[in-house]
ROROSE-204175 format. One record per residue (C-alpha): residue in one letter; x negated, y, z negated; residue number from 0. Coordinates in steps of 0.25 Angstrom, whole numbers. Layout:
BEGIN
REC  residuo   east  north     up  num
REC        A      X      Y      Z  NUM
...
END
This chain:
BEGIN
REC  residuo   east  north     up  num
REC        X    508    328   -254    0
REC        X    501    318   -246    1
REC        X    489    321   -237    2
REC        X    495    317   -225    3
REC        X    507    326   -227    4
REC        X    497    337   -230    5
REC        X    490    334   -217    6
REC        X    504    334   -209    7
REC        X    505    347   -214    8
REC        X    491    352   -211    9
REC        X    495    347   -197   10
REC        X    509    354   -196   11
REC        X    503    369   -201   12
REC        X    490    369   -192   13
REC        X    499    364   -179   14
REC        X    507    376   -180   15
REC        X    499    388   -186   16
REC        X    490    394   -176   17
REC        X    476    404   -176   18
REC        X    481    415   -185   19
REC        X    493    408   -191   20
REC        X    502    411   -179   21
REC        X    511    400   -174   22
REC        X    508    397   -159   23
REC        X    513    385   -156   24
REC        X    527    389   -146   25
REC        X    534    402   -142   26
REC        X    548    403   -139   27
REC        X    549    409   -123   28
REC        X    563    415   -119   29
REC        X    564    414   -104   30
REC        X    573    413    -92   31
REC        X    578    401    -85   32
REC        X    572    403    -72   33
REC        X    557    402    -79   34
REC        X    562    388    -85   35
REC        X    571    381    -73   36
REC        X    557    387    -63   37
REC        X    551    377    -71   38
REC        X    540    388    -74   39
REC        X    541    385    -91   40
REC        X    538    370    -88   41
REC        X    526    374    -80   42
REC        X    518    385    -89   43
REC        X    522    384   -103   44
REC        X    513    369   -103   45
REC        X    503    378    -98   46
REC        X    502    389   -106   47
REC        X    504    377   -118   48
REC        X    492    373   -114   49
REC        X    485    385   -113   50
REC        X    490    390   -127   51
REC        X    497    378   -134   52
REC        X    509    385   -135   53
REC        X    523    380   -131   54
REC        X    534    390   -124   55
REC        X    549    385   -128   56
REC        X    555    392   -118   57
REC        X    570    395   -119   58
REC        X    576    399   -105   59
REC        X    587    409   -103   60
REC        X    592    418    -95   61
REC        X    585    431    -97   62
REC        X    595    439   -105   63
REC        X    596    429   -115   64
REC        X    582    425   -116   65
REC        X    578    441   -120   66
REC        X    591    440   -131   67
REC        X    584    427   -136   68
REC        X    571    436   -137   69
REC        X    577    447   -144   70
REC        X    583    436   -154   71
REC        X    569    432   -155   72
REC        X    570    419   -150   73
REC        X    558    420   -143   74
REC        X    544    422   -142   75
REC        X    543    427   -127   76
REC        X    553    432   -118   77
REC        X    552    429   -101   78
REC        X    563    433    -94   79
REC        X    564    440    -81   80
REC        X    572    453    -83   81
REC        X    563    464    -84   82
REC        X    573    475    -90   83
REC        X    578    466   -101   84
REC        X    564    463   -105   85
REC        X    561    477   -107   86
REC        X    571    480   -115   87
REC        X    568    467   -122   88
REC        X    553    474   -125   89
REC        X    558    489   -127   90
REC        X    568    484   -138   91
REC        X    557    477   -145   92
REC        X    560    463   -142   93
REC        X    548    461   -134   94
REC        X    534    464   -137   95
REC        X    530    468   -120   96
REC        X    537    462   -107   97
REC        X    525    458    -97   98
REC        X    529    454    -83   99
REC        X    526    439    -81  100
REC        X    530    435    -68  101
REC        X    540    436    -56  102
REC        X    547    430    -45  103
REC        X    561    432    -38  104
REC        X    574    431    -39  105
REC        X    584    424    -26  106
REC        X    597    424    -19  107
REC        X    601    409    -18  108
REC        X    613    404    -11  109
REC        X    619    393     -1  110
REC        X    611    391     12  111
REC        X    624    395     18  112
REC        X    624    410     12  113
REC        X    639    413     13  114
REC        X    636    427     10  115
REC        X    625    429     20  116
REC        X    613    434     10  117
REC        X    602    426     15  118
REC        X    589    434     20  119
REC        X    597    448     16  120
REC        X    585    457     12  121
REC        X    596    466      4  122
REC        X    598    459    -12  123
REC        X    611    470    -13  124
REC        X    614    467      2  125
REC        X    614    452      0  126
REC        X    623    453    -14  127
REC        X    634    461     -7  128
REC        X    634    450      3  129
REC        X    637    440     -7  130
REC        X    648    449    -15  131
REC        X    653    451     -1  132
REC        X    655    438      4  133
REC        X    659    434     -9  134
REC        X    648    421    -10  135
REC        X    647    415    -22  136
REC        X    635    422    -31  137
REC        X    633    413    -46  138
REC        X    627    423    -56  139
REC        X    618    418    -69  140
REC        X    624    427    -76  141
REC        X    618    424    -88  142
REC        X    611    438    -91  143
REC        X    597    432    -86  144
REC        X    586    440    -77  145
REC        X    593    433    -64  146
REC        X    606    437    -67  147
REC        X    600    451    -72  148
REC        X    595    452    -59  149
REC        X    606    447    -51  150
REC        X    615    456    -60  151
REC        X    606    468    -54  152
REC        X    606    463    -39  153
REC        X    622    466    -39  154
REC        X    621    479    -47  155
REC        X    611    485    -36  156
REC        X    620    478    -25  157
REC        X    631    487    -29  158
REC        X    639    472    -34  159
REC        X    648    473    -47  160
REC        X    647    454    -48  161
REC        X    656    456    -60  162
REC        X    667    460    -51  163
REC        X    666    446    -43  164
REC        X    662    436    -56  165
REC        X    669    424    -55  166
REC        X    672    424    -40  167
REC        X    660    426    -31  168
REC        X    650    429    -43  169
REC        X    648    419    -52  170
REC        X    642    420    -65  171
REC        X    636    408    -73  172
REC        X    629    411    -85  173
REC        X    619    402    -81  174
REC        X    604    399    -79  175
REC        X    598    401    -65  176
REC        X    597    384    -62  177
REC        X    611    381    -68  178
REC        X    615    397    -57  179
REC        X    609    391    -46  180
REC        X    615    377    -48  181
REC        X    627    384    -49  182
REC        X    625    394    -36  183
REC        X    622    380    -31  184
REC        X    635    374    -36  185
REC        X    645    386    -29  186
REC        X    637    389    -17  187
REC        X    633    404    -22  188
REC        X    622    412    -21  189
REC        X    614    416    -34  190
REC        X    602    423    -39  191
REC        X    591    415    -45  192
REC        X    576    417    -48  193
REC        X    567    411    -38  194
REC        X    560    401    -48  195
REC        X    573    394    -52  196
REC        X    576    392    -37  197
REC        X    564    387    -32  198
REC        X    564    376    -44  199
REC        X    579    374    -43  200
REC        X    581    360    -36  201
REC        X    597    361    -33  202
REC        X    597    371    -21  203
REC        X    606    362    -12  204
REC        X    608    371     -1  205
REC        X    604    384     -8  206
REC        X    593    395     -2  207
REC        X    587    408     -6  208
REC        X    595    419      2  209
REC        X    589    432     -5  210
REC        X    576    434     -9  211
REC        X    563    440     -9  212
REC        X    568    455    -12  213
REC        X    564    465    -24  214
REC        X    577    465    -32  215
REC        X    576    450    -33  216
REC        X    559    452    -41  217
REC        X    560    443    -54  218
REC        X    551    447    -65  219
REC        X    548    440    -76  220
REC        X    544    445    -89  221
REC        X    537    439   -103  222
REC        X    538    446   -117  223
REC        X    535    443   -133  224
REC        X    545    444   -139  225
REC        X    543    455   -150  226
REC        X    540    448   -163  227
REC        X    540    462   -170  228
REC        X    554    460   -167  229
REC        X    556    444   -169  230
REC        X    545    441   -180  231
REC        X    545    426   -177  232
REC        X    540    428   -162  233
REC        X    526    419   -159  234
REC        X    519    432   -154  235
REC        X    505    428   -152  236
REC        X    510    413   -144  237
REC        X    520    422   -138  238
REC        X    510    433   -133  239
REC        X    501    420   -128  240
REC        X    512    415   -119  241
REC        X    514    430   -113  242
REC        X    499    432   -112  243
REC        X    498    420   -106  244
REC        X    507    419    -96  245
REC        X    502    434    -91  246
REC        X    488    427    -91  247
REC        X    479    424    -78  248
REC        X    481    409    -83  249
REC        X    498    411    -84  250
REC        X    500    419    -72  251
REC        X    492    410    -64  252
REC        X    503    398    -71  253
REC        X    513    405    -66  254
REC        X    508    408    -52  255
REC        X    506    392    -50  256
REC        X    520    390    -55  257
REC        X    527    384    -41  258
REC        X    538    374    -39  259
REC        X    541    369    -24  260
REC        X    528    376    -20  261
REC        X    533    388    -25  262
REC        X    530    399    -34  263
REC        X    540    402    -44  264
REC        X    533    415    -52  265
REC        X    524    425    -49  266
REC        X    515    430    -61  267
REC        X    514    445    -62  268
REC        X    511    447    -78  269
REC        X    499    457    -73  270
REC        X    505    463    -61  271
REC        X    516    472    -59  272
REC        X    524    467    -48  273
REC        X    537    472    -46  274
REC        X    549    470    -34  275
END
């Protein structure tokens, strides 16, 4: 073998083997899609590169499919934003610990011309009977994410079976939240989006938020290792680094300074417990 062969391969083994033999070089993140089209990956994961040297793929989902890709163990970290759902995903051993991360809310959107009459209604039951009502047009995710699990409950507590109207006034897409609202756009109907989406979303023709600002519509987000007692070839130690960092004074304060249009899209709350 010639020596500059062996020296490649001197080269290969040290640029991947890290202190204690572990390899730390990338970490897979299952997340949502209202963290990636917020633009929020584009702006931390270079930092927290920086700060460690390890890269985050990030596959964005919806919530439900990103926690069935964790417990297929096609991931090293799991942030998602349905609280439930990620402490089942703990107590049946998928995760090592759910930590809460940070938070923002989620919105009513609609037309400026608001055929249902919703706008500053301070009721979120009262102002979805308004809209099954009037029959206005309403485009679901419904792609089993946090939104649509949230928007899921919304009706539930306003007393509103959506199944009954699916195809007529409700409108279910199976979609993401920028291809929903491009949609919601498209027909003229209201949806339920999270706030970071919206603010970043640049197609808003003539649309405004008409519901917001209420307890029901809190969105938390959460941030788990996935378990690697359960899924052996999780990165554990580079995958704790990103949680621990992210939960740090140094990560918080990213995610504080995280604004688009002069505005903040997440508020961190890794070492607080704020709840609606």
């Amino acid at each position: 073998m010639g020596m500059r062969i062996i020296l490649l391969l001197i080269l290969v083994f040290f640029s991947v083997i890290s202190e204690g033999g572990a390899v730390e070089t990338s970490i897979n993140l299952q997340s949502t899609t209202s963290t990636k089209n917020s633009g929020f990956y584009d702006y931390i994961l270079p930092l927290f590169k920086e700060n460690t040297g390890i890269k985050v793929n990030v596959v964005a989902v919806g919530t439900g499919q990103a926690i069935k890709n964790a417990q297929n163990c096609d991931s090293d970290v799991l942030l998602v934003h349905a609280k439930a759902d990620e402490e089942k995903f703990v107590s049946q051993g998928y995760g090592v610990k759910r930590f809460n991360l940070m938070y923002n809310d989620f919105i009513i959107v609609g037309p400026a011309s608001d055929p249902a009459k919703i706008s500053g209604v301070k009721d979120i039951s009262v102002a979805l009977n308004k809209i099954s009502k009037s029959r206005s047009l309403f485009t679901s995710r419904g792609d089993n994410s946090g939104t649509h699990k949230r928007e899921q409950l919304l009706w539930k507590l306003a007393g509103i079976h959506t199944a009954n109207a699916s195809g007529s006034w409700y409108r279910e897409i199976g979609s993401g939240m920028g291809t929903t609202l491009n949609t919601s756009i498209g027909m003229g109907s209201y949806t339920l989006t999270d706030r970071a989406t919206w603010v970043s979303f640049r197609n808003k023709y003539d649309f405004e938020i008409h519901v917001e600002g209420k307890n029901a519509l809190f969105n938390q987000y959460g941030v788990i290792l996935v378990n690697p007692e359960r899924c052996p070839a999780v990165n554990a130690r580079a995958g704790q680094k990103f949680i621990d960092w992210l939960r740090s004074v140094k990560g918080q304060s990213a995610i504080r300074n995280f604004r688009k249009y002069d505005q903040q899209l997440f508020f961190p709350n890794a070492n607080k417990n704020i709840t609606p």
